[in-house]
C-alpha positions in Angstrom: -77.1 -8.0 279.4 -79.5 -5.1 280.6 -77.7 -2.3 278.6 -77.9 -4.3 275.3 -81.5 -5.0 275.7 -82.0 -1.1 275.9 -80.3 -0.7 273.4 -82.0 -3.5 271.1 -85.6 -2.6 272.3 -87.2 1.1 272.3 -89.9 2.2 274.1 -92.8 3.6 272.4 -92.4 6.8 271.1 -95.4 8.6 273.0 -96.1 11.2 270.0 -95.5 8.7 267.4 -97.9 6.6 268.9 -100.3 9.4 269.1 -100.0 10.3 265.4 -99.9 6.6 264.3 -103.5 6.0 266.2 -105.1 8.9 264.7 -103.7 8.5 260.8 -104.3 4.4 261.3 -108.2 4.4 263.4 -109.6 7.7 262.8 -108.8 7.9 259.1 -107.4 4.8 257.4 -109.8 2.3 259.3 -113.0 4.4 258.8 -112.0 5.2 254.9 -110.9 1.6 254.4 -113.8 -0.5 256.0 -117.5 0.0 255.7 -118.7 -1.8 258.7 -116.4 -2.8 262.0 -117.8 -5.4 264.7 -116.2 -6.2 267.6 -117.9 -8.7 269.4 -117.2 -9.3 273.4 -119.0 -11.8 274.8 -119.0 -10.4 278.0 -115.9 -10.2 277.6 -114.2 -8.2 280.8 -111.3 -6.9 280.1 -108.4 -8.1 282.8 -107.5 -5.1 285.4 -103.9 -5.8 286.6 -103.5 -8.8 285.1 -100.5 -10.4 283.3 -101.9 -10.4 279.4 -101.2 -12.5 276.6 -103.5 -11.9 273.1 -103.1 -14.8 270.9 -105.5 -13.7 267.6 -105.8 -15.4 264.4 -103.5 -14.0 261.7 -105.4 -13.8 258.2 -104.0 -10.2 257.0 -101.6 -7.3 257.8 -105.0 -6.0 258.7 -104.8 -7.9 261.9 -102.5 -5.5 263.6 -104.5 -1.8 263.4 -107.4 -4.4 264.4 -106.4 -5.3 267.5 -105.1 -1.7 268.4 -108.2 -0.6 267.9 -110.3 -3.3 269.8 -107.3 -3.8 272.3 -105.3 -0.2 272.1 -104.7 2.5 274.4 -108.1 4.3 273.9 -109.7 1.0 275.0 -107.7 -0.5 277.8 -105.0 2.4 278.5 -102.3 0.2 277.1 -100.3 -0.3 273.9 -100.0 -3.5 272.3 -96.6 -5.3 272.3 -96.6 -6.9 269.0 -93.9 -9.8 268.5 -93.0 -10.2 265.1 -90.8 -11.9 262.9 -87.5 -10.5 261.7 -88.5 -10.1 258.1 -91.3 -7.7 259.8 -88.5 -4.9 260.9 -86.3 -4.4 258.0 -86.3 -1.1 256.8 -88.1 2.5 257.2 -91.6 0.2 258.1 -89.2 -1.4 260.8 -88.4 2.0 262.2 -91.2 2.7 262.7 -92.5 -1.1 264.3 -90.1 -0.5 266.9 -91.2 2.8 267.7 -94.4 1.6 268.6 -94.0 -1.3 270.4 -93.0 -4.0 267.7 -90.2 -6.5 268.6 -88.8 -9.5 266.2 -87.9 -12.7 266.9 -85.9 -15.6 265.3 -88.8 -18.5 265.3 -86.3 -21.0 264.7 -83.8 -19.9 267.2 -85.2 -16.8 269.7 -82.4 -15.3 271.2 -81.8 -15.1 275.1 -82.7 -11.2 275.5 -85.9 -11.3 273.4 -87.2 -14.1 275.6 -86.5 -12.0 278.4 -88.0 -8.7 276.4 -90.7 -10.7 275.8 -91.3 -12.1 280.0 -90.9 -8.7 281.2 -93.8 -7.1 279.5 -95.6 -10.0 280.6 -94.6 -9.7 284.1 -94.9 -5.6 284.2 -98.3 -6.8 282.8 -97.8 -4.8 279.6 -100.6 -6.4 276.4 -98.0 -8.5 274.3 -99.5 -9.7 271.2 -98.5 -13.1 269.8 -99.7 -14.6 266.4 -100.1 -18.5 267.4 -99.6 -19.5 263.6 -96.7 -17.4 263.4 -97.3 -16.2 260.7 -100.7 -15.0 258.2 -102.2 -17.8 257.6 -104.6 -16.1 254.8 -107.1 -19.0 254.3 -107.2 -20.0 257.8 -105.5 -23.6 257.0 -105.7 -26.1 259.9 -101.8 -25.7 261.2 -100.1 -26.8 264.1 -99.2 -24.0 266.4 -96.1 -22.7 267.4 -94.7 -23.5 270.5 -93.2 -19.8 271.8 -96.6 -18.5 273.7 -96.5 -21.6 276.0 -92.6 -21.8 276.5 -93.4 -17.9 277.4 -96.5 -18.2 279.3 -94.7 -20.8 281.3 -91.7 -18.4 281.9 -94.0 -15.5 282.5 -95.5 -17.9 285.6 -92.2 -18.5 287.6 -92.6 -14.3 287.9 -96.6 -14.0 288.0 -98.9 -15.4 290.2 -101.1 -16.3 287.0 -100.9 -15.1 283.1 -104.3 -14.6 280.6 -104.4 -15.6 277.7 -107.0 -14.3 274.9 -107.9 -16.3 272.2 -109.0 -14.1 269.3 -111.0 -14.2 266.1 -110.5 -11.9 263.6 -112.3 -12.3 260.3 -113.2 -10.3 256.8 -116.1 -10.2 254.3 -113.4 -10.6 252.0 -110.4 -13.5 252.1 -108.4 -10.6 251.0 -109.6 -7.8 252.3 -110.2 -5.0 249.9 -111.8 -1.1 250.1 -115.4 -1.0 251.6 -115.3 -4.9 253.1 -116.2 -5.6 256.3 -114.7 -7.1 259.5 -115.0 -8.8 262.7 -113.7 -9.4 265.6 -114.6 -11.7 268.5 -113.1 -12.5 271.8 -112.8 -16.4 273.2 -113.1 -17.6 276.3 -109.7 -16.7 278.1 -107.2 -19.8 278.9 -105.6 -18.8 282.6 -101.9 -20.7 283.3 -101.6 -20.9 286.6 -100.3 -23.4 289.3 -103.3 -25.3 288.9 -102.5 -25.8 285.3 -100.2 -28.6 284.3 -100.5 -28.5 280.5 -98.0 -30.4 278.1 -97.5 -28.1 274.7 -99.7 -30.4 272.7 -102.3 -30.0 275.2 -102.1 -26.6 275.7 -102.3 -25.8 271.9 -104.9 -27.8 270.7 -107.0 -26.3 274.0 -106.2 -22.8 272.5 -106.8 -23.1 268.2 -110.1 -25.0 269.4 -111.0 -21.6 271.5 -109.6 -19.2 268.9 -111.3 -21.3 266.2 -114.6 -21.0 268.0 -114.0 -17.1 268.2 -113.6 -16.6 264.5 -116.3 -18.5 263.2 -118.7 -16.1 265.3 -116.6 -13.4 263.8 -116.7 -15.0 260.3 -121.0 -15.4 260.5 -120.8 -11.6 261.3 -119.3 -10.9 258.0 -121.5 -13.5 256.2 -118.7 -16.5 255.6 
């Protein structure tokens, strides 16, 4: 089982990941987008702590967004970004994979991508999970998908507690287009821990109502 996982999942290629950050934040991000707010609430960012970012998904945006609120300049670690399987086709899914980008079947995850998926939790890499599952462009009320809990809760049996950050990510724009502007805004972290005996329903509607309250801060920011 260990030998096919290396072989399914790559490590990040450390000069890919170098030229990636500086084409993607240092060019495309300050061309693309006029003003950039990210807003932290004294927010504190976990030192060795098992992370979990759960962000709302409204573009493709979303992704170069959190690198650059969440990335390796900030924290000294990559984002993990699961993704569905439609994501990795092709030269873009090259390239995913390369820098950190893994995809899973929503509808049936395998047993080696769950696993992927609890070790960077455990080696408390910053895996990035889309609650929604997928972009959810006008920020419909939808019922959450039920792999971050399932995780978190596998994560635990090897972690003495996992953090979870709810995220709001918002646009001037619905779509964003050339010269908007955007926001993001960190919730108030959910912890699992021994204390916490969640069900899934509970556990989800506790985190949309804290990643809701993130991105209407964000979306007053960028005058929605």
């Amino acid at each position: 089982m260990k030998s096919k996982t290396i072989n399914i999942f790559h490590e990040i290629n450390p000069f890919l990941g170098l030229i990636a950050m500086f084409i993607t934040q240092d060019i495309v991000m300050k061309i693309f987008f006029k003003e950039k707010k990210i807003i932290n609430n004294k927010f504190l960012i976990p030192n060795n702590s098992s992370v979990i970012l759960a962000p709302t998904h409204r573009s493709r945006w979303d992704g170069l967004i959190l690198t650059m609120a969440m990335g390796r300049r900030v924290t000294k670690k990559d984002c993990r970004f699961m993704v569905t399987k439609s994501e990795m086709i092709g030269i873009q899914g090259w390239f995913l994979k390369r820098l950190g980008c893994f995809s899973i079947n929503q509808l049936s995850p395998s047993l080696s991508v769950l696993r992927y998926a609890v070790d960077l939790i455990v080696k408390k890499r910053q895996l990035v999970v889309f609650p929604e599952g997928k972009i959810n462009k006008y920020g419909k009320k939808i019922v959450l998908k039920e792999g971050l809990f399932r995780l978190a809760k596998l994560a635990k049996k090897k972690a003495s507690f996992i953090t979870i950050i709810p995220i709001g990510i918002a646009y001037s724009e619905v779509s964003p287009k050339f010269r908007s502007d955007f926001s993001l805004c960190f919730g108030e972290p959910l912890i699992i821990s021994d204390n916490i005996n969640f069900s899934i329903n509970e556990f989800n509607k506790i985190l949309h109502e804290k990643m809701t309250t993130a991105e209407n801060e964000a979306l007053k920011i960028v005058g929605r």
